[in-house]
N, C-alpha and C positions, 0 to 999 in steps of 0.2 A: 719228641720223637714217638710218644707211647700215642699219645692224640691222634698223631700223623697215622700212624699203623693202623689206627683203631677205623677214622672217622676221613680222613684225606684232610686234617686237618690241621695249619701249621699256625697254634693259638697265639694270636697276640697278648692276648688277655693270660697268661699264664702264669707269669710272676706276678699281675695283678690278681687274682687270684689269690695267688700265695701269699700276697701280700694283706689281706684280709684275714685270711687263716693267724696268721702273724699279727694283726691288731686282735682277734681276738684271746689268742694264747696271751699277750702281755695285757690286755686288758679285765683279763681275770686275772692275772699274778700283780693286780697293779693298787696296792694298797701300802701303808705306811705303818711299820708296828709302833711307832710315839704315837700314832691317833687313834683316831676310832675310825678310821675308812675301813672295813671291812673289807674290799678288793669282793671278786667273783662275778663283777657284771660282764655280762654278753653284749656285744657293739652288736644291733642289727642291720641291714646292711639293702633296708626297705623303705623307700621313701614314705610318708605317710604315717609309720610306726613309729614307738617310743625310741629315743634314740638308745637304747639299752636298756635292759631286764635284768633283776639280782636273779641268778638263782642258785646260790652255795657261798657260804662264808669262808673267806680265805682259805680256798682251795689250794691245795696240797701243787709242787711241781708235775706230778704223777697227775693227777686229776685233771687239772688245767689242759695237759698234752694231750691227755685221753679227749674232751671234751670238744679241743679242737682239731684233732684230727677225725674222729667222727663226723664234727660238722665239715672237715673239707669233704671226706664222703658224700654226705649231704650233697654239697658243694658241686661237685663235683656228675654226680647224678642230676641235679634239677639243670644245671647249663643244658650239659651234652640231652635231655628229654625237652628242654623248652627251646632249645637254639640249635643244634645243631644234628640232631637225629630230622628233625621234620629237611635239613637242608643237603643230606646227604648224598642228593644226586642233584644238586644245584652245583653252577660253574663256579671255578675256581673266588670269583671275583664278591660270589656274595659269601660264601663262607670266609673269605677275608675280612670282607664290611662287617658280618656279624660279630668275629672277635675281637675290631677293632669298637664295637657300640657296646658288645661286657668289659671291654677293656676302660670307655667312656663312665660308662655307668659305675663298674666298682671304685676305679680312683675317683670319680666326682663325688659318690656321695662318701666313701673313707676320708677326703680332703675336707668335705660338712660334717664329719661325724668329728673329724679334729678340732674344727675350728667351733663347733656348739659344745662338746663336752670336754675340751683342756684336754682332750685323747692323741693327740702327737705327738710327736718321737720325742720333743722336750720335755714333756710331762711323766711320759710315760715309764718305768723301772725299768729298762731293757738290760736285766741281768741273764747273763750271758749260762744257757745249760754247760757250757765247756768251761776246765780249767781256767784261769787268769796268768798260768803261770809261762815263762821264758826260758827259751833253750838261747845260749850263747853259742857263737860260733865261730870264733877268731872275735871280730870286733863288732860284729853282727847281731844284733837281737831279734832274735825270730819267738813269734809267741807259738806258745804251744798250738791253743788254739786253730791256727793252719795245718799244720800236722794231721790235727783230729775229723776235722773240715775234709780236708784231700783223702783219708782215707774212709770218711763215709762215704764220698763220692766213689773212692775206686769200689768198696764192697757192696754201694748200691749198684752199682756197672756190672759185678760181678753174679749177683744175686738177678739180676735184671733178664742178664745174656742165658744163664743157666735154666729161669722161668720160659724165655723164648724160644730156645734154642731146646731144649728135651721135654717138657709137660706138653700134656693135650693142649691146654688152654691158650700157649704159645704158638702153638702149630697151626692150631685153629686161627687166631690171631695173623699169623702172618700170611697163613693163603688166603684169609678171607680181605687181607689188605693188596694183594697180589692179583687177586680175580673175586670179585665178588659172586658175581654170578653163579660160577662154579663152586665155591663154598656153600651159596646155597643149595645147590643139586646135589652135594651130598647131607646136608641135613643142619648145616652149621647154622645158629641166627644171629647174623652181624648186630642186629639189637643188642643181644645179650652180650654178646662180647664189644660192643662198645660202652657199653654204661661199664663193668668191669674194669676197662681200660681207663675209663674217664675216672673211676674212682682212685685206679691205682697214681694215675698223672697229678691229682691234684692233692691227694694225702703226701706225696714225694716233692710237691711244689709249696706246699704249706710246711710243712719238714724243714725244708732247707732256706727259705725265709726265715723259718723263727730262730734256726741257728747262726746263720747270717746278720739280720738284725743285732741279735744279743754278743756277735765277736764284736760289728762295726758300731754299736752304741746310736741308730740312726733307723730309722722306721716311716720315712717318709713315702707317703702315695704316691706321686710323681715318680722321684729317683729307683723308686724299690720296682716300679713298675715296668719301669723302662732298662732294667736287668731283663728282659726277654730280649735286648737286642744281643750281648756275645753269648747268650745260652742258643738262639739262634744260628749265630756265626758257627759254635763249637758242634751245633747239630747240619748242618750243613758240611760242614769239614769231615763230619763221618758218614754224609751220603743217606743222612736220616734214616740209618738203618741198622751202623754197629755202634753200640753202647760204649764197647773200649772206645773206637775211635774217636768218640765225639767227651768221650770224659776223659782223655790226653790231652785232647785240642782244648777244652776248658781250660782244664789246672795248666795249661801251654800259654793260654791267653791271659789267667788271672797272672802268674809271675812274669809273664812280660809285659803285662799293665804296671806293676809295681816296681819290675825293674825301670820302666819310661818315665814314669812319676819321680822315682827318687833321680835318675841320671839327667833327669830338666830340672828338675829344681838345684843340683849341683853345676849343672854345664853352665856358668858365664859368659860363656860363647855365643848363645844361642839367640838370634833376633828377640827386643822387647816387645815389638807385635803378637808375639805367642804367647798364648794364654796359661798359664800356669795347669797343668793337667790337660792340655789340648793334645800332647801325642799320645798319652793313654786314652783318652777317651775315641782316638783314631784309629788308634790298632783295631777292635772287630771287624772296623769295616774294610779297614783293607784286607784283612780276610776271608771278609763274607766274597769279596771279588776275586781273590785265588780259586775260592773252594768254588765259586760258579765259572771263572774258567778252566778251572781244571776237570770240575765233576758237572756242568749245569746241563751241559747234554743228557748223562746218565742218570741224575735224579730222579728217583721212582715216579712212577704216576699209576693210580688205582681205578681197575676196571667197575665201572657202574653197570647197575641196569638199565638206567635211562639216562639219557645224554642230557644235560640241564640246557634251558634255552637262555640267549642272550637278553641283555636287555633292550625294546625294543627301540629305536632312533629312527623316528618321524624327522621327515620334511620338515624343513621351518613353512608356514603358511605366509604369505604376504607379510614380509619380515621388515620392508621399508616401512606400511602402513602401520607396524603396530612398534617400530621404534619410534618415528614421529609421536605418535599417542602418548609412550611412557613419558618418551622425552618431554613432550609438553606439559603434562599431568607432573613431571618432577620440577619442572621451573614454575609450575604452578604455588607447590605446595611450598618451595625455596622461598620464592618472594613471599608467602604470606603467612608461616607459621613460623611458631619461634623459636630461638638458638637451640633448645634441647632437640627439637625435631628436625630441624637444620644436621645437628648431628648426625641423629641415626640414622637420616637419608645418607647421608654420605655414608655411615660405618656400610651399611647396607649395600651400596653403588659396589664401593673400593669392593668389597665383598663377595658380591658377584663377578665383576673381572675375574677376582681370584679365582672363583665357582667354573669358570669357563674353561682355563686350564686344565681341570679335573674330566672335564665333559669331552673333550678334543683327544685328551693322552687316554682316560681311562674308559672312558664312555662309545667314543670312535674304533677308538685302535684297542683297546681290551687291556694296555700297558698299567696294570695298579703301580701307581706311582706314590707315595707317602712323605714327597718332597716339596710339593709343590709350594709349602708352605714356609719353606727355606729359601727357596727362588727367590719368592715375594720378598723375604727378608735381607735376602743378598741383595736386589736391588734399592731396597728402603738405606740400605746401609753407607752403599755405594752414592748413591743421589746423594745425599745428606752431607757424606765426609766428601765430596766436589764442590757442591752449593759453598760448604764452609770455606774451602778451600779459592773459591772466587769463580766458580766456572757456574754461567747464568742459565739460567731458565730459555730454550728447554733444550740444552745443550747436554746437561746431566743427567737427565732422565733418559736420555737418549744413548750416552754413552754407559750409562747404569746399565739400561736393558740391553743392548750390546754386549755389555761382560756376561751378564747373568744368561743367557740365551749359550754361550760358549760355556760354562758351566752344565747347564741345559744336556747338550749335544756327547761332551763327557760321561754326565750321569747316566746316561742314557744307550753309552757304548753296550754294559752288558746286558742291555734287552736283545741285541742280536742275538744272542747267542739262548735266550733263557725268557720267559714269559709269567704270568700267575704269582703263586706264592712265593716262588723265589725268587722275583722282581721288587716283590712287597718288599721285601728281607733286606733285596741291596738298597732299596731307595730309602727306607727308613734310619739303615746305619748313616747314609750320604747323606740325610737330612741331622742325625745327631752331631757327623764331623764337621757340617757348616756351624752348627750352633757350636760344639767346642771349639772350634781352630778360628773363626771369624768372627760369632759376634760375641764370645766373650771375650776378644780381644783389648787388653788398653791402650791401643793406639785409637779404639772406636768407643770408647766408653765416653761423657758429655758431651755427646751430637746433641746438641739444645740452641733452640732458635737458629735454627735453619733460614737463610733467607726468602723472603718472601716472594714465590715466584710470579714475577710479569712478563706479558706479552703486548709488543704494540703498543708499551706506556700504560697496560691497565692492569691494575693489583687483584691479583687472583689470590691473594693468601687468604688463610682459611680463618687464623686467631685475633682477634681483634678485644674491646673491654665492654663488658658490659653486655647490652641488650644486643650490643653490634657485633659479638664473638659468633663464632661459626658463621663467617660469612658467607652468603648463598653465590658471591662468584664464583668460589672454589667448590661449589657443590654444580656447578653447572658444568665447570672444567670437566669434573668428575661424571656428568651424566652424556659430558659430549666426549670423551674415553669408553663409556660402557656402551654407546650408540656404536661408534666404530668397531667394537672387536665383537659386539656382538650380529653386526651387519656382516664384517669377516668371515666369523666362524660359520654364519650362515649362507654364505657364499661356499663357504670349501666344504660344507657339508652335500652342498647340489651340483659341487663339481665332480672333476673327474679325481681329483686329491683324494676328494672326500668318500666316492667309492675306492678309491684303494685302500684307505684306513678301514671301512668295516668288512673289504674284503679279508685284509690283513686279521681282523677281530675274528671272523666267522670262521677262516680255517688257512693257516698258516702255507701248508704246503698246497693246497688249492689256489692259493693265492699266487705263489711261484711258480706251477706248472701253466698258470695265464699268463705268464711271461712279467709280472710283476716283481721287482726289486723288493723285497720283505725287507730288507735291512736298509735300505734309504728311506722306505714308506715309513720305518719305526724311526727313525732320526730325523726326518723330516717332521714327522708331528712330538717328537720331545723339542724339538727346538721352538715349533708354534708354541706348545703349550707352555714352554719356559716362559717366552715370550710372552705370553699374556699374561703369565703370574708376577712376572718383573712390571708390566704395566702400572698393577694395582699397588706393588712395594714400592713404585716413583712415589703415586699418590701419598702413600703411607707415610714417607718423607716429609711428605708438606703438611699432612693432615695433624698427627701427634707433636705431640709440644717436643717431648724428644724420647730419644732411641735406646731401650735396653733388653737386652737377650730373653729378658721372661716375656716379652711381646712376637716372641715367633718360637716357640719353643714347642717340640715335636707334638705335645697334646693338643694345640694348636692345629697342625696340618690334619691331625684325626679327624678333627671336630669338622675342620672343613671338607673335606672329603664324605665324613658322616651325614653331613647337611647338605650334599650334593645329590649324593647317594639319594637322601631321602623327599627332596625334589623331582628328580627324575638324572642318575647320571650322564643318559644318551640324548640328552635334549636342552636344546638353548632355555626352556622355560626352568627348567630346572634347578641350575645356575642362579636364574632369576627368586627361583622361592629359596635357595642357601641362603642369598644375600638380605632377605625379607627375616630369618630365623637365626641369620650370627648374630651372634652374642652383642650386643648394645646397638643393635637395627632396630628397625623399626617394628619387630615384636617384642623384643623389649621392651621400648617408648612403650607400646601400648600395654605391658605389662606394667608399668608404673616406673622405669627406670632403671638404670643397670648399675648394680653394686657388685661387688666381690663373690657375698651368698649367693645372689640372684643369676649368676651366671654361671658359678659351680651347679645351683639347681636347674639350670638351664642345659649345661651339659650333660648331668645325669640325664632329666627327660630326653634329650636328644637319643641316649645312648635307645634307652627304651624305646621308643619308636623308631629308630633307625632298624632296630631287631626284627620289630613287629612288619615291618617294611620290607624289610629282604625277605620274610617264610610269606606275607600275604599280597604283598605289593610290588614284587621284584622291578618291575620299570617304573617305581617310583611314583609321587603325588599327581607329579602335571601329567603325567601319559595315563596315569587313571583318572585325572578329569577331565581330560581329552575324550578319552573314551564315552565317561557318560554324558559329556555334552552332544558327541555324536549319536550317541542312543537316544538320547532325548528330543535331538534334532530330526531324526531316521523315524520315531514315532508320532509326531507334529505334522 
């Protein structure tokens, strides 16, 4: 919320963040008094640097906090100066991209800082700054520590609304978040009170991670990061704007998460399909969709100086002549290079479908959607438990993408109503509730060996032994799929569909005083774009030997979005360089092959340049070498 007011900014990246602050405070308190580890080293948090620096010998509790709360300062300053002050009159869509590439970048390299220096949450002391001790309560054991927990929250709420609500600094703050313009005309510098804000946001998000961490004994990158989704919810529910509001709706959501948790694991009643913590992990989001239909209309929005421009979405040029080309040049390389490269054609192909999706919903129509990657997985899922189940090729893919399209068209209801940041918000919750309620499912768990899909009598499966593994049928399958939806998407781009999505993009109510339907044109393209994300999750079915929830998991859909984004989001070439840049494609391959390291460091750079991308590149790689081929052409 503090972001939001400061910057128009609703940070993805914000328990990730914190969650660095939090490896650093336990990574100085992280020594053992039977040894001689001394404890006091700094994680840094820079690709290319030592992975940590001593600089103090077992530093005091006192010290350690001081040190890292300082450095979230730090923290806190170089973001909002290097990412999001240069983007402050940019459209809603790239200030989202941006938090979602520090959001890439700190979990990727904090998940390499664990995995090179033993620094993960198994290693690491996460002893808890709060009490250990238990209040009884009839037959109830409640730890203290919640207690302690809730009432920092309420007296940081309290301390919060009091700084906003009567000092200058608040005042200042809140009209300069209300009208900017006019805050400057009387003297205020939104500069100055943004880096302030951004300091106070992240000293409060490192804070409450390291007390977090230290009650749940558990400090993982991922998990801790993805606590930005019901801090979200709980700022949404108070209209991103009152601090009580949204610190009820929290501590509202954290004891009805623990009341679901403990009432599922007691209920016997309840379908074995459901996942063990799948209705806790549901609840934000079905809140994040109360709070947007009950408040999505009135959500604030912050007067600029200048109106940021779209990202630009070029005609496809002679779209048949240059599918022909790939397509040939791909059955080229199929028949004649070997099963690794075989591969990453394919990761890359399947890859791109997916890319396209993003390009149609977020690219065309402006809808940031943070699902798409769920989609894919809903249909990988679906394909898979049919195939096994006896229903042939290509009978399941087809009823796959069918369900998945109608999930689509669902997810997609509250964009009527809501657009931007707080579209992000709901599609990210709906992409976390597919992953808890679906694919940690044990009704889905050893989807392995999948049957082998044929058409016409000819085996298209992909696994095979030996030198004959990664068969180039199934990469052809795969390149006569990416022909098609990419021939589509650029058909509906030069239709008349396709002006109504970037009418719908360019200005919503212009769009309906031209007598355009806003709310079928936004359902009509969540349901293409499901559609082709369910495309690429059939392939997935066939491609992976077999199917488990850490293969679509919400870091996942960033990543791809991130490498959309940093292709060009509004254009089919774009799509095409994500699929060239996912993680074990063909940049990969030609980075020497894809390991575990190699792909966390792949998504840190991604995050990096995705940044670098949105403040210098906003329409992305292909629409700037678009550009200078035309310049180059124009001066010839």
């Amino acid at each position: 919320m503090i972001t939001f007011r400061a910057s128009n900014v609703l940070n993805f990246a914000h328990a990730a963040m914190g969650m660095y602050i939090a490896f650093v405070y336990y990574g100085l308190r992280n020594f053992d008094v039977a040894s001689t580890e001394r404890g006091g080293d700094l994680v840094l948090p820079i690709i290319g640097l030592p992975t940590h620096v001593h600089i103090v010998d077992r530093p005091t509790v006192f010290t350690a906090l001081m040190i890292a709360l300082v450095l979230a300062a730090v923290l806190g300053v170089v973001v909002y100066a290097l990412v999001f002050r240069p983007l402050r009159n940019a459209p809603p869509l790239a200030r989202v991209i941006a938090s979602l590439g520090v959001f890439l970048y700190l979990q990727s390299v904090m998940q390499l800082r664990s995995s090179e220096t033993g620094a993960g949450s198994a290693s690491l002391q996460l002893k808890s700054l709060l009490t250990n001790d238990v209040m009884h309560f009839g037959g109830v054991v409640v730890p203290t520590s919640s207690f302690l927990l809730a009432g920092f929250a309420v007296v940081a709420a309290v301390v919060l609304t009091m700084v906003y609500r009567y000092t200058r600094f608040g005042l200042a703050t809140r009209a300069a978040s209300e009208h900017e313009t006019g805050a400057m005309l009387t003297g205020l510098s939104p500069d100055r009170l943004g880096f302030l804000n951004w300091v106070i946001a992240t000293v409060f998000a490192g804070l409450a991670v390291i007390l977090v961490a230290g009650v749940s004994g558990r400090l993982d990158p991922t998990e801790t990061s993805l606590l930005v989704v019901p801090a979200l919810a709980a700022a949404l529910l108070g209209g991103l704007d009152s601090f009580a509001i949204a610190t009820v709706a929290g501590l509202a959501i954290s004891m009805a998460q623990s009341a679901l948790g403990t009432f599922q694991s007691r209920s016997a009643w309840l379908p074995d399909w459901l996942p063990n913590g799948g209705l806790r992990q549901a609840l934000p989001v079905v809140l994040i969709l109360v709070a947007i239909s009950l408040r999505g209309a009135q959500l604030p929005t912050r007067e600029a100086l200048v109106e940021g421009r779209l990202a630009q979405s070029p005609v496809p040029r002679r779209p048949l002549l240059a599918t022909l080309v790939l397509v040939g040049l791909g059955v080229v390389a199929l028949l004649t290079l070997d099963e690794l490269w075989r591969l990453a054609i394919v990761v890359s192909v399947i890859a791109a479908i997916i890319a396209l999706s993003s390009v149609v919903l977020t690219g065309y129509v402006g809808q940031i959607s943070l699902a798409q990657y769920a989609f894919a997985g809903l249909a990988a899922f679906t394909t898979a438990k049919l195939a096994l189940n006896g229903v042939g090729f290509p009978w399941a893919p087809l009823l796959a993408i069918a369900l998945t399209v109608a999930v689509g068209v669902l997810v997609g209801l509250p964009a009527v109503r809501v657009r931007g940041m707080t579209l992000a918000v709901a599609t990210i919750g709906a992409a976390i509730a597919i992953e808890e309620l679906v694919f940690n499912s044990p009704s889905l768990n050893g989807l392995t060996n999948v049957p082998r899909p044929r058409l016409f009598g000819i085996d298209l499966g992909f696994l095979g032994v030996g030198h004959e593994n990664f068969r180039p049928e199934f990469g052809v399958l795969t390149l006569v799929a990416l022909a098609v939806s990419g021939l589509a998407v650029a058909n509906w781009r030069r239709s008349p569909t396709g002006l109504r999505w970037l009418a719908v993009r360019s200005n919503e109510r212009a769009a309906a005083a031209a007598g355009i339907n806003v709310s079928a044109t936004k359902l009509n393209a969540f349901a293409v774009s499901s559609m082709l994300a369910a495309i690429g999750g059939a392939l997935l079915a066939y491609e992976l030997p077999a199917l488990s929830p850490q293969q679509f998991m919400v870091v996942g859909a960033l990543a791809v979005l991130a490498l959309c984004y940093l292709g060009g989001i509004a254009s089919i070439s774009g799509a095409l360089i994500a699929g060239l840049m996912a993680s074990g494609g063909i940049l990969t391959q030609l980075q020497g092959g894809a390991t575990a390291k190699a792909s966390s460091y792949q998504f840190a750079v991604s995050g990096l340049v995705l940044i670098a991308v949105v403040i210098l590149l906003p329409d992305g790689l292909s629409v700037g070498a678009r550009r200078l081929v035309d310049r180059v052409w124009a001066r010839a």
